[in-house]
C-alpha positions as CSV (number, residue, x, y, z in Angstrom):
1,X,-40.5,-7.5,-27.5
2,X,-39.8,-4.4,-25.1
3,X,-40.8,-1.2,-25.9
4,X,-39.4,0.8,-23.3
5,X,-37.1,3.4,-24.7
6,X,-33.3,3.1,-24.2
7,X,-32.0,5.3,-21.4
8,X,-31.0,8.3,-23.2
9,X,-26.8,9.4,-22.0
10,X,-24.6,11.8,-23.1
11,X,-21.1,11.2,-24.0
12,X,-18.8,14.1,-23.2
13,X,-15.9,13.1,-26.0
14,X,-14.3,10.3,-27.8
15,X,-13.5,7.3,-25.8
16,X,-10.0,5.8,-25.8
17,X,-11.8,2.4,-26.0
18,X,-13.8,2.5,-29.8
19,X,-15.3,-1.1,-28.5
20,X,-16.6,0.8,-25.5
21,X,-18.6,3.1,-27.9
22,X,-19.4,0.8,-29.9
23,X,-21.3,-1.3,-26.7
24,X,-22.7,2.3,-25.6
25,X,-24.3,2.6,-29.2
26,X,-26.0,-0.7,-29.2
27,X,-26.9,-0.7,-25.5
28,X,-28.3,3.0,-25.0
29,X,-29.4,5.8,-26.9
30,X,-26.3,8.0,-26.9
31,X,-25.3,11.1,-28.2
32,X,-21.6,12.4,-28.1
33,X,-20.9,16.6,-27.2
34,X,-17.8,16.9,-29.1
35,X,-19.1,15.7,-32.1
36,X,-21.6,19.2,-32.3
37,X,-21.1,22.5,-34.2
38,X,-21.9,24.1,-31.1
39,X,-21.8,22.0,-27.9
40,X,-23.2,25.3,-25.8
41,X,-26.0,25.6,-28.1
42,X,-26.5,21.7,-28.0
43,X,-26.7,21.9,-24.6
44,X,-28.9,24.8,-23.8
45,X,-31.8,23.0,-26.8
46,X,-31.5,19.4,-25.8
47,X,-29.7,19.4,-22.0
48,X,-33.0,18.0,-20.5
49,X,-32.9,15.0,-23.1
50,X,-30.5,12.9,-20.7
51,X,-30.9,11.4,-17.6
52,X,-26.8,9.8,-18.0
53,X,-23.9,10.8,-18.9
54,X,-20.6,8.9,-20.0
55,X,-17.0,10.7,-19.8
56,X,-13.5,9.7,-18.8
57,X,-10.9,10.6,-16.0
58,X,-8.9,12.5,-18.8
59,X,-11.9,14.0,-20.0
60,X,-14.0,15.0,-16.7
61,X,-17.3,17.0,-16.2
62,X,-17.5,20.6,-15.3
63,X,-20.2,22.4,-13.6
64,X,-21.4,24.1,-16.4
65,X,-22.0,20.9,-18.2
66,X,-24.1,19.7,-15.2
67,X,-25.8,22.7,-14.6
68,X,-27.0,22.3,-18.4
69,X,-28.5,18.4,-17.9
70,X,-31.4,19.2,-15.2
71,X,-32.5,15.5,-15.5
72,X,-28.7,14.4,-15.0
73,X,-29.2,10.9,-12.6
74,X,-25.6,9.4,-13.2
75,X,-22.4,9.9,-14.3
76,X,-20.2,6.9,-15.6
77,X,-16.2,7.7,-15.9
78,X,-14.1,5.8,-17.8
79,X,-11.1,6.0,-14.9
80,X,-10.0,5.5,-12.1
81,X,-9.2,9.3,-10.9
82,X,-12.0,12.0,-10.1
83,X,-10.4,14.7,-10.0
84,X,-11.7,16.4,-13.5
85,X,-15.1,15.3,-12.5
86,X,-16.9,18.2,-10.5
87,X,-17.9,15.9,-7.6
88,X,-19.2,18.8,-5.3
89,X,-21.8,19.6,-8.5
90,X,-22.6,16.3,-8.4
91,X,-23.4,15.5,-5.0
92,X,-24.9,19.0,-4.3
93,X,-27.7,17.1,-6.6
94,X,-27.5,13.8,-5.3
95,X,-26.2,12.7,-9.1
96,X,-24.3,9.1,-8.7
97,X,-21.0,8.7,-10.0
98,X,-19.5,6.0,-10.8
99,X,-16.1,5.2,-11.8
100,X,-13.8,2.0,-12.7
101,X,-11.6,1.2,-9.7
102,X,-9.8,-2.0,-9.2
103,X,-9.6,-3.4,-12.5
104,X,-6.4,-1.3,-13.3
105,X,-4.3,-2.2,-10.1
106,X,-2.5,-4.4,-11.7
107,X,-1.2,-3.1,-14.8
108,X,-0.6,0.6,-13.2
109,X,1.9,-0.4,-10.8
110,X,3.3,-2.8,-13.4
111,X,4.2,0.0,-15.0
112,X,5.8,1.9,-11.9
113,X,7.8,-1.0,-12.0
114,X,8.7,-1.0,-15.7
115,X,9.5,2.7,-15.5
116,X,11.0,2.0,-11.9
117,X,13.6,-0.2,-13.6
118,X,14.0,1.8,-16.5
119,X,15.5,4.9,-15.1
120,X,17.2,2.9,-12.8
121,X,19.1,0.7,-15.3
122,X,19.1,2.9,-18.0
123,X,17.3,0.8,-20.5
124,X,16.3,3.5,-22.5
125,X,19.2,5.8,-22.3
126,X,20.9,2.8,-23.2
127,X,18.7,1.9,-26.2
128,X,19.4,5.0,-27.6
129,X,23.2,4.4,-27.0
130,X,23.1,1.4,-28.9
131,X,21.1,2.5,-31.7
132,X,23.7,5.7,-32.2
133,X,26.0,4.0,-33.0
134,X,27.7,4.8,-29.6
135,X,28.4,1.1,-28.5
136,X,31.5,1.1,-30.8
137,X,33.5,3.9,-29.5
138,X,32.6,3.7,-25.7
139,X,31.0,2.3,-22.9
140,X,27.7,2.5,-21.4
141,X,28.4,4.1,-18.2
142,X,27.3,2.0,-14.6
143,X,24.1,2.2,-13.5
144,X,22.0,1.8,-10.6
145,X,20.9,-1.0,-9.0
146,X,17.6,-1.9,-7.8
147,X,17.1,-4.7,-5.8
148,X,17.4,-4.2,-1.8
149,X,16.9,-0.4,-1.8
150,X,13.9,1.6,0.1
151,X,10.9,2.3,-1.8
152,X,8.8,4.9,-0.3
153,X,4.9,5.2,-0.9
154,X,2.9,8.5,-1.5
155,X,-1.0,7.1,-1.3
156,X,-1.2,3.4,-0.2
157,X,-4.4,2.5,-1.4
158,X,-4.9,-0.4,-4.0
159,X,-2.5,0.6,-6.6
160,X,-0.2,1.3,-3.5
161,X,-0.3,-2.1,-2.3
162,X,0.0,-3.6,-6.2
163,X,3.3,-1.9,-6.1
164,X,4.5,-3.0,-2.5
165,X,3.4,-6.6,-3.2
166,X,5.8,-6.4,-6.9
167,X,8.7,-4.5,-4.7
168,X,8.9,-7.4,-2.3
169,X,9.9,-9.3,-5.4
170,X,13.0,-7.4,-5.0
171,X,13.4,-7.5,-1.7
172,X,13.1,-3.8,-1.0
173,X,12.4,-2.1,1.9
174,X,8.4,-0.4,1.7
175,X,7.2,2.7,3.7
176,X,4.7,4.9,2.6
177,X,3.2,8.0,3.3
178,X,-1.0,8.4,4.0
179,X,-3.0,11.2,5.1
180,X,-3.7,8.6,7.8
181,X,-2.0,4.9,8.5
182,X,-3.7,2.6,6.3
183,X,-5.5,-0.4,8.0
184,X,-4.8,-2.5,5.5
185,X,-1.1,-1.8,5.5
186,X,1.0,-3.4,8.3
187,X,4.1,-1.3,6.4
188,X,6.1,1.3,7.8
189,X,4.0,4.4,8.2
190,X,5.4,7.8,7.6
191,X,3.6,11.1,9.1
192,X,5.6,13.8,7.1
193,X,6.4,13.2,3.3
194,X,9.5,15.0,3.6
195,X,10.9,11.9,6.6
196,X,9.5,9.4,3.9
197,X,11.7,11.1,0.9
198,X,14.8,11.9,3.0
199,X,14.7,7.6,3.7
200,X,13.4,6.6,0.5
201,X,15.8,5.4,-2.5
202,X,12.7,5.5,-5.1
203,X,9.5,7.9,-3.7
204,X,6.3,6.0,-6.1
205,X,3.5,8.5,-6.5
206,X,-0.1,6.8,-6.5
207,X,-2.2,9.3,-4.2
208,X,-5.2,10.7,-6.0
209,X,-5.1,14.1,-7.9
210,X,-7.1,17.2,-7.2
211,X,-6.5,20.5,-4.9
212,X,-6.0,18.3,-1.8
213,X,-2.3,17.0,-3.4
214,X,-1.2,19.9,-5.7
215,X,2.2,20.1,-5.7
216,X,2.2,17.9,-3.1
217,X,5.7,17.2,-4.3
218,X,7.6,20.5,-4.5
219,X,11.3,21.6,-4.3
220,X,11.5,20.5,-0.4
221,X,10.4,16.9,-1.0
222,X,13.0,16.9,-3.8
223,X,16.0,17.6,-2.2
224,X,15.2,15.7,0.6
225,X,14.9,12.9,-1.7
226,X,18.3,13.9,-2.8
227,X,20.8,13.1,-5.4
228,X,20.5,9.3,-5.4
229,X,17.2,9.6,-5.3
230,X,14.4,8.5,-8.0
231,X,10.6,10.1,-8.5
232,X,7.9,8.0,-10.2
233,X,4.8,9.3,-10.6
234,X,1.8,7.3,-12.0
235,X,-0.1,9.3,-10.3
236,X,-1.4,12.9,-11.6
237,X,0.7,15.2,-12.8
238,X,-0.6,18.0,-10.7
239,X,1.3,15.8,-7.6
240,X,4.5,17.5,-8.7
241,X,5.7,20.9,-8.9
242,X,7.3,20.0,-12.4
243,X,9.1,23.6,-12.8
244,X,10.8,22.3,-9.7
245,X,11.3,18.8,-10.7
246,X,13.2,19.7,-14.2
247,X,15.6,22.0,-12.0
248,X,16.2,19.0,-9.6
249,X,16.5,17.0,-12.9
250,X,19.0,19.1,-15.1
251,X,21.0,19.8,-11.9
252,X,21.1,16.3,-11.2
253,X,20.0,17.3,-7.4
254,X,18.0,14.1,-7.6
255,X,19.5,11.0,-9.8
256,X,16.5,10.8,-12.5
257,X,12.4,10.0,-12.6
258,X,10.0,7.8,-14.3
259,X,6.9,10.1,-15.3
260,X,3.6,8.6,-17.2
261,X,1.9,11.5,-16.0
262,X,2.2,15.5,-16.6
263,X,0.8,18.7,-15.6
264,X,-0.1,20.0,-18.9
265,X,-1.2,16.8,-20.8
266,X,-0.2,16.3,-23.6
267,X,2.0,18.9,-23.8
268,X,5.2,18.2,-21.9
269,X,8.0,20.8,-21.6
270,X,11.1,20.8,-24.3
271,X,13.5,21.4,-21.0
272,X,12.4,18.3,-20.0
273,X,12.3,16.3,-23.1
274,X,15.7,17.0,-23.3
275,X,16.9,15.2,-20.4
276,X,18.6,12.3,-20.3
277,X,18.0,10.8,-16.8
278,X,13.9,10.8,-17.1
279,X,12.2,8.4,-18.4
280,X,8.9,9.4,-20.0
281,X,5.5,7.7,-21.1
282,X,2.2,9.1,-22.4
283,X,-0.4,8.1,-19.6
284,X,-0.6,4.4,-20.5
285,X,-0.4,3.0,-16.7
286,X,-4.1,1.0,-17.6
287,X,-3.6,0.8,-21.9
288,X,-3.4,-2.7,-22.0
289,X,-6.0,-4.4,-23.6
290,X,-7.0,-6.6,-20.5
291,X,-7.4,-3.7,-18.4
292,X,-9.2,-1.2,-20.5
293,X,-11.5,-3.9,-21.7
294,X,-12.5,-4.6,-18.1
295,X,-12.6,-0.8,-17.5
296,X,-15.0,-0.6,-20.4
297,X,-17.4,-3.3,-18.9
298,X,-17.3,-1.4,-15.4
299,X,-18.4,1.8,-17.4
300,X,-21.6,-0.4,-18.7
301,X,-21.9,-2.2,-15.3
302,X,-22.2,1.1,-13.5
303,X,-25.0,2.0,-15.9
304,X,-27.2,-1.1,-15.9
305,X,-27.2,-1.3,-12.3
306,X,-27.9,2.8,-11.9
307,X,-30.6,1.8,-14.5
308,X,-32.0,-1.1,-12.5
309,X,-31.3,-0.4,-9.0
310,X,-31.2,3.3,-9.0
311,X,-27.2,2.7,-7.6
312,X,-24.2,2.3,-9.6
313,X,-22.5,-0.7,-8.9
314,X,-19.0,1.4,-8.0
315,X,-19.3,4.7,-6.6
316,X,-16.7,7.3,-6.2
317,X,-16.8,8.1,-2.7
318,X,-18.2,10.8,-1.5
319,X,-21.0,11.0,-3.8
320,X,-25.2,11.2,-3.2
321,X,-27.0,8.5,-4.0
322,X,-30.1,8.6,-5.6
């Protein structure tokens, strides 16, 4: 029987996954921040305890946190985006960081699709009709129509190409827009967003968050999209300029958008709960059970392997490595 100790890991906050912690508890010896009177204090007594940590892409790191763990080795995310994780902090101290990509492809731009459709067709607006009562006294007015239209790409990398391979199920034209051509990609290539939304029936956000993409999608890319014109974003929510967005919404200077992602998660604002011609989820692109179980094992893959190899079997890139 072994008796070398359990790696000892930090978890930052709950999980959305309670199997994952559950697997964490029996696998390592893990304590969880949030759970402390005083997470500062915590930190500042027992920061040189742990030589992991565990966290999510909702969730991130900040420097602070790192600067307080002065064994810190690696850093598993729950999540494909990076952007909440301090990554400079990180590599400044050759910390590996490893996150889930991949796994989710699938299921993310299944839901572009679904919310793709949705606004397009009115599903919900017109599950709301029916359950008013509406049906009785009038008509569902037309809708729009999706198959054979241009769909135009902001990021083509996996999830990208997961949503060009469903849109050619519909026959639709697909460009998209890079900060270089993709060599993957034999599609279309657009230098300048705004020649990509002035084409583009739908523009499908799936770039990466973080400083580089802020507003990436502001009041120009909107009306050059125009009023016929849908956004979907299953992206970040800090790609769009959302003050801008609900203008363009209410004044109907584009025809609607399919969000799953906001700039102020979870808080989402009344003016735009109140529209009609959005379509709006709570950052559920991966919550299906397939995908965030095989999230959760990439978590504890990137660990054991860290733990064995001194590499984590998926690294964000950009990172040091040990």
């Amino acid at each position: 029987m072994s008796t070398t100790p359990r790696p000892r890991l930090l978890q930052i906050a709950r999980l959305p996954l309670p199997a994952l912690e559950a697997d964490l508890a029996a696998q390592f010896d893990i304590v969880c921040l949030s759970d402390q009177p005083d997470p500062a204090a915590f930190l500042a007594e027992r920061g040189a305890d742990f030589t992991g940590v565990v966290t999510s892409a909702s969730i991130g790191l900040k420097r602070e946190v790192i600067d307080a763990l002065p064994r810190l080795q690696v850093i598993s995310s729950f999540g494909v985006g990076f952007d909440a994780l301090d990554i400079p902090a990180a590599s400044a101290r050759r910390i590996q960081v490893g996150y889930t990509p991949g796994v989710l492809n699938d299921c993310v731009a299944d839901l572009a699709f679904a919310l793709l459709l949705d606004v397009s067709r009115g599903v919900s607006a017109s599950d709301r009709f029916v359950r008013r009562g509406d049906w009785t006294t009038a008509r569902f007015a037309p809708q729009t129509r999706v198959s054979g239209k241009r769909l135009g790409l902001v990021g083509m990398g996996r999830i990208g190409q997961a949503v060009a391979e469903r849109a050619s199920g519909f026959r639709m034209e697909v460009g998209y827009h890079n900060r270089r051509p993709s060599a993957q990609s034999a599609l279309p290539y657009f230098d300048s967003l705004l020649e990509l939304a002035r084409w583009a029936d739908y523009l499908v956000l799936t770039v990466a968050g973080g400083a580089e993409t802020r507003h990436l999608v502001d009041r120009a890319v909107l009306e050059a999209l125009g009023p016929r014109g849908f956004l979907i974003n299953v992206a970040r929510g800090s790609v769009v300029d959302e003050a801008a967005l609900i203008e363009a919404l209410a004044e109907r200077r584009i025809a609607g958008a399919g969000l799953d992602v906001f700039e102020n998660e979870p808080s989402v604002p009344a003016a735009l709960l109140a529209l009609d011609n959005v379509v709006l989820t709570p950052h559920t692109a991966s919550a299906t059970h397939e995908t965030r179980r095989a999230m959760a094992d990439m978590v504890l893959d990137n660990l054991h392997a860290f733990y064995a190899t001194g590499a984590v079997r998926a690294p964000v890139p950009g990172t040091g490595t040990a």
